[in-house]
N, C-alpha and C positions, 0 to 999 in steps of 0.2 A: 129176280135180278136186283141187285143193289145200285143206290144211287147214292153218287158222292156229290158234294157242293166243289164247282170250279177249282177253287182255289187251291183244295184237299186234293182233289184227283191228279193235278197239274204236280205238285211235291211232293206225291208220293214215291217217284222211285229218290229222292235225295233226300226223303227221309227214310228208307231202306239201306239207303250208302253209307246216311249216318248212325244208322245203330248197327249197321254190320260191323263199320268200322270200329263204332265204339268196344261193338261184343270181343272182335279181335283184340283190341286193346287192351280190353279187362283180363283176357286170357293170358295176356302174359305177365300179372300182376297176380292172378290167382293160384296157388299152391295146395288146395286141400280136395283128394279122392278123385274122382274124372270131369271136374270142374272147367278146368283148362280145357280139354279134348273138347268137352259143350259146347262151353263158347265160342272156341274156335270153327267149329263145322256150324251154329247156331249163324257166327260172323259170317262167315265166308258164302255160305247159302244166302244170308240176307242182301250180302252185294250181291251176288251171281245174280237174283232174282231183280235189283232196285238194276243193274245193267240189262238185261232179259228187256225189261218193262220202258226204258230209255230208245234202246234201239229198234224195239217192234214200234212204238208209235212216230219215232226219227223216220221211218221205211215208210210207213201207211203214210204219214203226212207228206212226206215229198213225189209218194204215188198218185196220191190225190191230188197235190198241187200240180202236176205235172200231167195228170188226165185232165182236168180244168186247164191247162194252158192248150191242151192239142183241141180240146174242144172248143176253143173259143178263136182258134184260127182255122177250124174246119169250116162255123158258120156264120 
């Protein structure tokens, strides 16, 4: 298993947003052989994924928060 430092783990899905985004970007800017198509399915997969990673730890965290509140007015 790998282990990231805080800081890296916490910005990784918006650094995922930002080179998706960027990749989408470049693709409409590149013009030579399937360069375009790359980038774009490269971008679009890297948001999908940096969104993917946003919303499962947004879920887990408010589950958790929220088993910790029923637990602490059960005892």
């Amino acid at each position: 298993m790998m282990w990231l430092a805080r800081p890296l783990y916490e910005s990784l899905p918006y650094y995922y947003f930002v080179v998706g985004f960027l990749l989408l970007a470049s693709s409409l800017h590149l013009n030579y052989w399937y360069w375009p198509i790359i980038f774009a399915a490269a971008g679009l997969a890297s948001v999908v994924a940096g969104l993917v990673v946003w919303l499962r730890r947004r879920a887990y965290r408010r589950s958790r928060s929220r088993r910790a509140l029923d637990d602490s007015s059960q005892g």
